[in-house]
N, C-alpha and C positions, 0 to 999 in steps of 0.2 A: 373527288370522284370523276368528276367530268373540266376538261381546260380543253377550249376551244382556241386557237391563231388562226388571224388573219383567214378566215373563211369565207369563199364566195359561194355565189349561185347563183345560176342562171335560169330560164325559162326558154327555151331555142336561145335568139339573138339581145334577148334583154335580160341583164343584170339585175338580180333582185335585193343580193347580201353583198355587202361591200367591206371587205377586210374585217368580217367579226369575230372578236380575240373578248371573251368572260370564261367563266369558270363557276363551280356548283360544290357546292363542299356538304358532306355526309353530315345529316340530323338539319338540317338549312333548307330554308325554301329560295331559292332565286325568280324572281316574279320577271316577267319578259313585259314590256308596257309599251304604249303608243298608240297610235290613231291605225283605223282601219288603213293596211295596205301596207304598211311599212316593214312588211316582212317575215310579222312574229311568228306565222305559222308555217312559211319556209325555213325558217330557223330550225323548229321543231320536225321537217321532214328530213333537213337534211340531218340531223344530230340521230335520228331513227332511222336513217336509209331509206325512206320512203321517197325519195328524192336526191338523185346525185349530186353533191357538194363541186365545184368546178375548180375550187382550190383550196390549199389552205389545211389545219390538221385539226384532227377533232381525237381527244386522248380520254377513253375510258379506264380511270383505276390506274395510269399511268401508260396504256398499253395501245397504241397508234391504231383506231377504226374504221375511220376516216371512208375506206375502198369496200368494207366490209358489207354485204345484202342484208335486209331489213331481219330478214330470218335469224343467223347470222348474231345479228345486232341483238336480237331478242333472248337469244340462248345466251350471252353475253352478259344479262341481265337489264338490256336496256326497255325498262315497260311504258309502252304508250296510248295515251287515252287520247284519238284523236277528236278535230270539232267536229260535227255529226255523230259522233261515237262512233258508229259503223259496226253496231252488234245485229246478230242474226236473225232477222223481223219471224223463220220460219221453224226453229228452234227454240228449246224451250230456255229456260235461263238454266238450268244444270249445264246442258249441251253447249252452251253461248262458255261456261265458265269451263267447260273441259277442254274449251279450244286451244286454252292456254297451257296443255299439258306437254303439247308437242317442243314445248322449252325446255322439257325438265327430263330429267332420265327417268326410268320405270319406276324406279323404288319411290318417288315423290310426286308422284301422278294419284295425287288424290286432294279434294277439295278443303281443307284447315276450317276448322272450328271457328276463328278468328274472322274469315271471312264472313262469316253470318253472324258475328259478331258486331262486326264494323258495320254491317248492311242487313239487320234483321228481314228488311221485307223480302230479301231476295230469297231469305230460308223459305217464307210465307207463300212465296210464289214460286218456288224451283222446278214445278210442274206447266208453269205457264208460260207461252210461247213471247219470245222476248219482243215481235210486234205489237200486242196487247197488251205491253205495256205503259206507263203513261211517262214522258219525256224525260221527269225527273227520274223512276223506276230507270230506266235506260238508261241515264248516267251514273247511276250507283251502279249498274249491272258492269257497264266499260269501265270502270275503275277497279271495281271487283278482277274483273278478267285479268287484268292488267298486274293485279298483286297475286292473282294463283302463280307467274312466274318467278316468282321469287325475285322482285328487280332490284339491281343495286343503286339503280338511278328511275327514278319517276317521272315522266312528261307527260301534262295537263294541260290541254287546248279548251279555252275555254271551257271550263265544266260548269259556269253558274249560266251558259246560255240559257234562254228559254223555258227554266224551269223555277217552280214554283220557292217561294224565299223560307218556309219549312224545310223544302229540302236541301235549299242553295246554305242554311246553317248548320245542317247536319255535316254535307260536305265538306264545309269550313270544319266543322270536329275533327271529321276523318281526317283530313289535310293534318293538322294540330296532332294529332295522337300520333301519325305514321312517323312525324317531324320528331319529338318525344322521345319516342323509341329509339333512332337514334341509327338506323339500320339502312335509310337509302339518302340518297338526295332526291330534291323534287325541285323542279323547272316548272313551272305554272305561268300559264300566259292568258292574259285575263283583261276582260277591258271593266268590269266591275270594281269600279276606284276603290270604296270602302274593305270590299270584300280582301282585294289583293293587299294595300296597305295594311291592315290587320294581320294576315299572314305571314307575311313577307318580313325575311331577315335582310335579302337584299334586293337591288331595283336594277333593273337594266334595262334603258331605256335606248328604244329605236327610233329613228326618224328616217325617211329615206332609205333603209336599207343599210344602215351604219349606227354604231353606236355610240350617242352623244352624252350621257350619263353610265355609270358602272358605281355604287356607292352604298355601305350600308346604310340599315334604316337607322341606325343611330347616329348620321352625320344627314338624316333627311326627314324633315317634318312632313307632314301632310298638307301643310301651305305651300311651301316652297316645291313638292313633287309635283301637284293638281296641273299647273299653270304649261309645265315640261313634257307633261305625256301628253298635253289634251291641243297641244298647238299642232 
């Protein structure tokens, strides 16, 4: 679904991504790893548009995005849960989840069953304004959002930040059932060791803004990984 070449990116005069060439294959989680700074959430803007790529190709479902606007990127299918979430402190969580309608054409602008499936409290609370939420509520609400699009590829920045570890395993479910089904890929970038290894079919690991690991989890224990993302 997603094959990334030699991609860069920059910040004005400083380089951030340095020739990064991985790939994301449908019903697969690919886990982004490394130490704070090393790039993983430049990665994740530029693969969303959120951030202009300075070179390099970035190929969704086979078809060259690379120059494509975040908007754009999203009708495309590409759904992104950023870190902070960035859902709408003064809207309620219906409103916060219809935002994601402007992806879809009219006939499919309506909120799936599934969705409050996946994320009951959100049914519990779809009257309540998405600031008054508590951290964890918030990150189920930005992932929620993120799947009213129908995406054919998933990006997850940090979703076990700062919130509580009932919710950080419910997450992990959701992660696991969307994977199941069989319907998108997911890029998940996570500094939570346990969390991500568990998840993760494959590891792609950054240092410096390059990637010095690219491998599945069946040629990579959890001894041999710990020692590679945490230097």
């Amino acid at each position: 679904m997603l094959n990334i070449e030699n991609l860069t990116l920059h910040y004005g005069k400083s380089q951030i991504l340095h020739d990064i060439s991985m790939s994301a294959k449908v019903g697969e989680v690919t886990c982004v790893m490394g130490t704070n700074g090393v790039g993983k959430t430049s990665l994740l803007k530029a693969i969303s548009g959120t951030h202009p790529a300075s070179s390099g190709a970035i190929r969704l479902d086979g078809a060259p995005v690379r120059d494509l606007a975040a908007h754009h990127l999203a009708k495309r299918g590409i759904g992104y849960v950023p870190q902070g979430r960035d859902i709408f402190p003064l809207m309620t969580v219906t409103e916060n989840l219809e935002t994601g309608f402007a992806c879809l054409p009219r006939s499919e602008r309506h909120i799936p069953e599934h969705i409050y499936d996946l994320f009951p409290v959100l049914h519990d609370m779809r009257h309540r304004r998405g600031g008054d939420l508590s951290g964890g509520q918030q990150q189920q609400l930005a992932i929620a959002r993120a799947l009213i699009t129908r995406p054919k590829l998933l990006l997850l920045d940090e979703p076990t930040e700062g919130i509580q570890p009932n919710i950080i395993q419910h997450i992990g479910d959701v992660i696991r059932l969307l994977r199941e089904r069989g319907e998108m890929a997911i890029v998940l970038v996570e500094q939570f060791f346990d969390f991500a290894y568990d998840l993760a079919d494959r590891f792609v690991v950054l240092r410096r803004g390059a990637v010095i690991e690219d491998v599945g989890k069946e040629a990579m224990t959890k001894e041999a990984l710990l020692p590679i993302v945490s230097v």
